[in-house]
N, C-alpha and C positions, 0 to 999 in steps of 0.2 A: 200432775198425774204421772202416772206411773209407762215410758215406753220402750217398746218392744220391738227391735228389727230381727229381718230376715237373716240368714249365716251370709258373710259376702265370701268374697273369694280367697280360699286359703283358710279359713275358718273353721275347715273338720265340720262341719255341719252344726255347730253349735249355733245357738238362736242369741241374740245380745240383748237384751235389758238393758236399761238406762232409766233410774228415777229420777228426775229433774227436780220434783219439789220435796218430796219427801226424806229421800237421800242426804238428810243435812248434818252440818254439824252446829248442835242445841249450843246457841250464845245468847247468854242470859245478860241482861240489861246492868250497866252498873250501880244502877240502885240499888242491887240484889248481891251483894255480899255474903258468904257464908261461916258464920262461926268464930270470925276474926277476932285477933288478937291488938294489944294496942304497940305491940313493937312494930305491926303491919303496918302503921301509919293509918288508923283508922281509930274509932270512936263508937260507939253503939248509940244509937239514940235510946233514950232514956224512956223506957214502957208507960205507957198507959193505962191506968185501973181505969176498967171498963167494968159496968156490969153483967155476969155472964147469965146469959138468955135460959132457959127452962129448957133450952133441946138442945146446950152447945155442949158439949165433953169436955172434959178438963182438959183432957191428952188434946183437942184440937193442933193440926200441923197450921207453922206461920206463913204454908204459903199458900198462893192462891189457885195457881195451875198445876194440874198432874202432869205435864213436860220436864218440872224445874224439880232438882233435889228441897229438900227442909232449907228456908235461906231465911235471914233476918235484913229489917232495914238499916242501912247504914249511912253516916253521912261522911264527906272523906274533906280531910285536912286538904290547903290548898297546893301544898308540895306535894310530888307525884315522885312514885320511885323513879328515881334515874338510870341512865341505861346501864351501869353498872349491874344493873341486876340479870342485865343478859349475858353477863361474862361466860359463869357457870354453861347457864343453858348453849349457849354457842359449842363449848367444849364438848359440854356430854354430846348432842347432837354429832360432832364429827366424831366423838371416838364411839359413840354408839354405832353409828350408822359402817365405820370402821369394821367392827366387829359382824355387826350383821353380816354382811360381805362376807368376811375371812368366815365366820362358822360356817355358810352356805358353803362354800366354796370347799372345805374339809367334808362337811356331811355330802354334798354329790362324792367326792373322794371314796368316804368309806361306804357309800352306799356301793357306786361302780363296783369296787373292789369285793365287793359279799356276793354280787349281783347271781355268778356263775355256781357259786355252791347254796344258795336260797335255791336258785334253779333246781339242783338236784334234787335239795328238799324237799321242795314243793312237790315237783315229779312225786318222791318216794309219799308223799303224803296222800297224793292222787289216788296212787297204786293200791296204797292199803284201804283208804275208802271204797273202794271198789268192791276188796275183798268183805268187809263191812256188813251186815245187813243194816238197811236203811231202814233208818226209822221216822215215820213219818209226823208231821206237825212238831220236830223238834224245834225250839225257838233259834236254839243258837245256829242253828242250819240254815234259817231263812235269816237272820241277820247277817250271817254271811252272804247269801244271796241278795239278797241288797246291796252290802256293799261291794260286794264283784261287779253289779249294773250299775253302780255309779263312775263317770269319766274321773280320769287323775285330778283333776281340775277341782271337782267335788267329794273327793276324799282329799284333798288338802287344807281345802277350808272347813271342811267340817269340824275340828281342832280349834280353829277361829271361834267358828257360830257359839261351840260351845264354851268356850271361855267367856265371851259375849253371856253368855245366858247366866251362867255360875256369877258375874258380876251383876247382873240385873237382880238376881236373887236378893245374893248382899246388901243393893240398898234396901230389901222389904226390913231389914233386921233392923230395930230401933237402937238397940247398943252399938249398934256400926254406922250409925248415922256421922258421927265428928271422923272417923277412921277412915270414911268416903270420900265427904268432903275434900278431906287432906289430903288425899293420895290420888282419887281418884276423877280431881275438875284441876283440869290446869289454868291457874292465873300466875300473871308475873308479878303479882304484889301478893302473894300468899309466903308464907313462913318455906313450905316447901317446893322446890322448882323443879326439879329434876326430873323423879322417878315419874311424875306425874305427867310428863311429858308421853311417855309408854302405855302408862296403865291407864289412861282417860283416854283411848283408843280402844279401848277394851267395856268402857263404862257408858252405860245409858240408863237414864233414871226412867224413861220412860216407856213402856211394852213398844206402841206404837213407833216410836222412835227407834229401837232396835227391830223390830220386826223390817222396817221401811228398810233399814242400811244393811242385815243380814240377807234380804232378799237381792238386794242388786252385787253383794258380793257373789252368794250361791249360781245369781243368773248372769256374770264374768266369769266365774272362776275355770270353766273350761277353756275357754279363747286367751286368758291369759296365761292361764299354767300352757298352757300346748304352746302359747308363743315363748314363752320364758323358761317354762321347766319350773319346777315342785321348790327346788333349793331357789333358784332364784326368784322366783316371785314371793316368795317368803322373806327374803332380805330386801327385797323393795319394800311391800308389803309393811312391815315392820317400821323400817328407815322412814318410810312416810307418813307415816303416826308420828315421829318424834318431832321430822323437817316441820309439814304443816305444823305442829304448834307452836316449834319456834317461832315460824311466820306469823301466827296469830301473838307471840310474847310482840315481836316487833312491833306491831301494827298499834297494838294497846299500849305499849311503851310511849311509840313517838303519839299516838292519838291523844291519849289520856282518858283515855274510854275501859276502865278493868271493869272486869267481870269475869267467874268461871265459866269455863269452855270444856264440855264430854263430848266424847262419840265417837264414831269412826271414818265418818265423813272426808275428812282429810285424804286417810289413809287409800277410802274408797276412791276419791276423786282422781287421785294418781294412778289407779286400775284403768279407771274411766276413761282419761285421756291416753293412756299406754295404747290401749285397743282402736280408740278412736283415731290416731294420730296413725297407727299403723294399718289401720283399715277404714279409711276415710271413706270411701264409698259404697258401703257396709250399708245398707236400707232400713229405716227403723220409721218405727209407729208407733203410735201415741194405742196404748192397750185396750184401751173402750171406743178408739177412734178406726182404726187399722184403715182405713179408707184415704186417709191424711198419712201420706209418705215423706222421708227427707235423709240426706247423708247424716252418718255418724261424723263428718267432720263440722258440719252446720252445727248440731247438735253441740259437740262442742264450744262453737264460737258462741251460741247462744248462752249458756249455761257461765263460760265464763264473763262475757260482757254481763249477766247479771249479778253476777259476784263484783264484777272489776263497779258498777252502780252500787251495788249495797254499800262496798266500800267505801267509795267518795260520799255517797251520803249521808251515810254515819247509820246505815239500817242496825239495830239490834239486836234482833231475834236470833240473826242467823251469825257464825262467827263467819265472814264471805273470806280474811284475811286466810283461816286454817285452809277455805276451798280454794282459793286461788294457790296457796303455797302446792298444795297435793296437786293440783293440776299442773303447775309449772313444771314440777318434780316430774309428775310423768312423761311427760311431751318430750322432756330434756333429755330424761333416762332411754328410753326407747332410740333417741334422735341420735345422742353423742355418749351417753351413759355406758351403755352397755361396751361399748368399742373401748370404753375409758377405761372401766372398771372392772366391770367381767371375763373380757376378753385378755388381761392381762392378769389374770390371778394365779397364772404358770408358776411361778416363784414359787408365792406362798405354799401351792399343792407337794411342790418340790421340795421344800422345805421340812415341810411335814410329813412326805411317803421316807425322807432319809430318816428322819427319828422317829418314826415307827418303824425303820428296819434295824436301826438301832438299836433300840432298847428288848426287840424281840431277839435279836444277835445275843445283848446281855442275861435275856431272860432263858434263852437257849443255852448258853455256854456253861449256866449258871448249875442247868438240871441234869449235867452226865456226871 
């Protein structure tokens, strides 16, 4: 179910969300292979002529549930990729998660720095609407008004949701079907390892399944952007989509359990625990229950002791290895992270306000 606590202390009044079951991230069985190749180390099993029924469709899709991308059945050779294959992903993961960081850290930079002449703009922009006659039922007027009643917190994700939704799209498109696959479910026995690690943080095949995980970003996104700020929770944010999969490459490495893994789940669960871990006495209900109260820090321990079970027992459905990775990540980043990382990105800011006086020096000197 879907729950819902009260704003605790220090929380701006913002209300917390917490989806316990729905909130996942979709790990498909490794019977369920997608599209493979045979340099993958795999094999296609050999089709069956069947006779097709009076109401079945040619075009029928091979699979059975609308949760799971178009997959085929596969059967897998008894050598399993070795770790070797997580070389790669280990590197990108630190130099992604690198980067994340530093661009955050430039873009608070050049936002600050615009901050005081936007101000004036804005002002001057006020002024002349004023002077204005207003026109009523204009559209773009009230989507402005909208978005002025939204907290920082929900115009930051909105950026998210919608990137979310433009990839949901994509899979309706049957020429994009192999393009998805590819790019867009991370396994460590696929052809590609990387990018995928990013962009299947971004992908859900299934409405239900994004709808569940865009909601409990939308219903954090205030409590974390106000504890984090816009730049940084967006380099979390990011970095945890790529950490958790590594976590889920690991897990399927040493387990020998592959299958692809979509969603955002991961990246959520590291929101989840960030807020929870800093507001552990934060009051939340179960949304059709509200009568039935308990800490956001419980909440957590539950949520991960069912992950830390799926794991040992080999559960399927759910990838638990991506939600434990997102969760560790947050707990850690909130705890030791931010002092670590954030807090010391003095340098790099420095570094970069001297060559941008720089080259404005040269671009200056350039034009008398």
């Amino acid at each position: 179910g879907t729950w819902r606590g009260a704003a605790g202390p220090g929380m701006g009044g913002a209300a917390l969300n917490i989806d316990f079951v729905f909130g996942t991230h979709f790990f498909f069985s490794p019977r369920f292979t997608l599209y493979t190749q045979q340099r993958n180390g795999f094999k296609r099993v050999p089709q069956k002529t069947e006779p097709r029924k009076p109401d079945q469709e040619t075009g029928s899709k091979p699979y059975k549930s609308s949760l799971s991308p178009p997959i085929q059945e596969t059967v897998f050779y008894t050598s399993s990729p070795s770790l070797k294959r997580l070389v790669k992903p280990f590197f990108f993961t630190i130099g992604f998660t690198g980067c994340a960081f530093g661009s955050a850290a430039i873009w608070q930079y050049e936002y600050l720095k615009s901050r005081v002449q936007n101000y004036f703009d804005e002002a001057r922009a006020d002024w002349m609407d004023k002077l204005r006659p207003q026109k009523n039922g204009d559209f773009r007027k009230q989507v402005n008004k909208w978005w002025n009643s939204l907290s920082e917190g929900q115009r930051t994700v909105t950026g998210i949701i919608a990137a979310n939704v433009f990839v949901f799209c994509l899979w309706r498109i049957p020429c994009m079907q192999r393009t998805m696959i590819t790019y867009f479910t991370s396994n460590p026995a696929s052809r590609v390892l990387c990018s995928p690690m990013l962009l299947s943080t971004f992908s859900h095949f299934s409405l239900f399944h994004m709808a569940a995980n865009m909601y409990v970003l939308w219903s954090f996104s205030s409590s974390i952007v106000s504890l984090l700020g816009r730049e940084q929770f967006m380099a979390v944010y990011l970095s945890a989509g790529v950490i958790s999969t590594f976590v889920s490459y690991v897990s399927k490495v040493t387990t020998g359990r592959f299958g692809p893994s979509l969603g955002a789940s991961g990246a959520i669960m590291t929101i989840l625990a960030a807020v929870c871990t800093k507001m552990p006495e934060a009051k939340l209900a179960i949304i059709l229950l509200p009568m039935f109260t308990f800490t956001a820090g419980n909440a957590l321990k539950a949520i991960i002791a069912m992950d830390t079970a799926g794991l040992v027992l080999g559960w399927k459905f759910f990838d638990h290895a991506a939600h434990l990775g997102g969760a560790v990540f947050g707990i850690w980043y909130v705890t030791y992270g931010h002092e670590l990382i954030w807090k010391n990105r003095e340098p790099l800011v420095k570094a970069w306000h001297e060559m941008r006086s720089k080259s404005r020096g040269k671009g200056g000197g350039g034009s008398h």
